[in-house]
N, C-alpha and C positions, 0 to 999 in steps of 0.2 A: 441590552441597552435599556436604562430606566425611559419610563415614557417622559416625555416633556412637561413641565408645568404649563402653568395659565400665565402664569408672570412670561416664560420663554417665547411662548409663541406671540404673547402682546406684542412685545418689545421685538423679535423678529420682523413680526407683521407692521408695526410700524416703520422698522429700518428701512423695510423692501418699499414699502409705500413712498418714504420722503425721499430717499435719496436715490429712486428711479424721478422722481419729479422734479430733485434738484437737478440732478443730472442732463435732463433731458431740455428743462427752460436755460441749464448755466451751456450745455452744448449747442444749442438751437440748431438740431440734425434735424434731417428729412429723412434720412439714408435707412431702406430698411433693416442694413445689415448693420450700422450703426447705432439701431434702435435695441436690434438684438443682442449687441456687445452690452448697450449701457443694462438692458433686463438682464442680465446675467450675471453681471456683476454685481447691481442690486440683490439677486437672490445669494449670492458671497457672501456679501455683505450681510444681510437679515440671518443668515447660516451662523456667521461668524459673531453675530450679537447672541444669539438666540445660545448659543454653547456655553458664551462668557457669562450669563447670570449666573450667578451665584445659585447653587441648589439650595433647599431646605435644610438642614442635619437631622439624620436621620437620629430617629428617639431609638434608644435601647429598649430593646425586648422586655426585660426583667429589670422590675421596677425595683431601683435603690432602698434600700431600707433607711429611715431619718434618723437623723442621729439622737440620741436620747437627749433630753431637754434638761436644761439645765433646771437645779433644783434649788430656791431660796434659803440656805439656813433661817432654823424656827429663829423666829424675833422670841427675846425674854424677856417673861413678864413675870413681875413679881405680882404673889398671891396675897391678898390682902384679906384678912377676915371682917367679920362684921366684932366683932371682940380686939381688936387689936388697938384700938384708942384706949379703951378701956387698961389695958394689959402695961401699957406705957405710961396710965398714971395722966393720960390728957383727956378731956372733957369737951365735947362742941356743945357750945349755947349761943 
């Protein structure tokens, strides 16, 4: 049996706490054996919380490999020389 988280036992320990208090102001018992019934129930109850969170998932052993990255096709450039105005007969002035 995995051990418990920190989350499980909060949220247990809280359950067990409120709802022996609700329990006990919403019954307004004296009765020692009455007091027994409601802590017991209360520990049920914090039981029954404490199982229902949700675990972590566990991570896999063996780390996936990434998938290969996609690759830009080269952008085209045309090559221009220093001689090419020339060659075409145009002049900068």
């Amino acid at each position: 049996m995995p051990r418990p988280t920190a989350a499980q036992l909060a949220y247990g320990c809280c359950t067990v706490l409120l709802s022996t208090l609700a329990m006990l102001l919403l019954s307004q018992t004296s009765s020692g054996l009455w007091i027994a019934v409601i802590a017991v129930a209360a520990l049920g109850l914090g039981l029954l919380v404490a199982l229902t969170v949700p675990l972590p998932e566990a991570r896999p052993s063996a780390p996936e490999t990434p998938a290969a990255p996609r690759q830009r096709p080269p952008e085209r450039r045309e090559r221009v020389s220093a001689g090419a105005d020339a060659a075409r007969g145009t002049t900068t002035s």
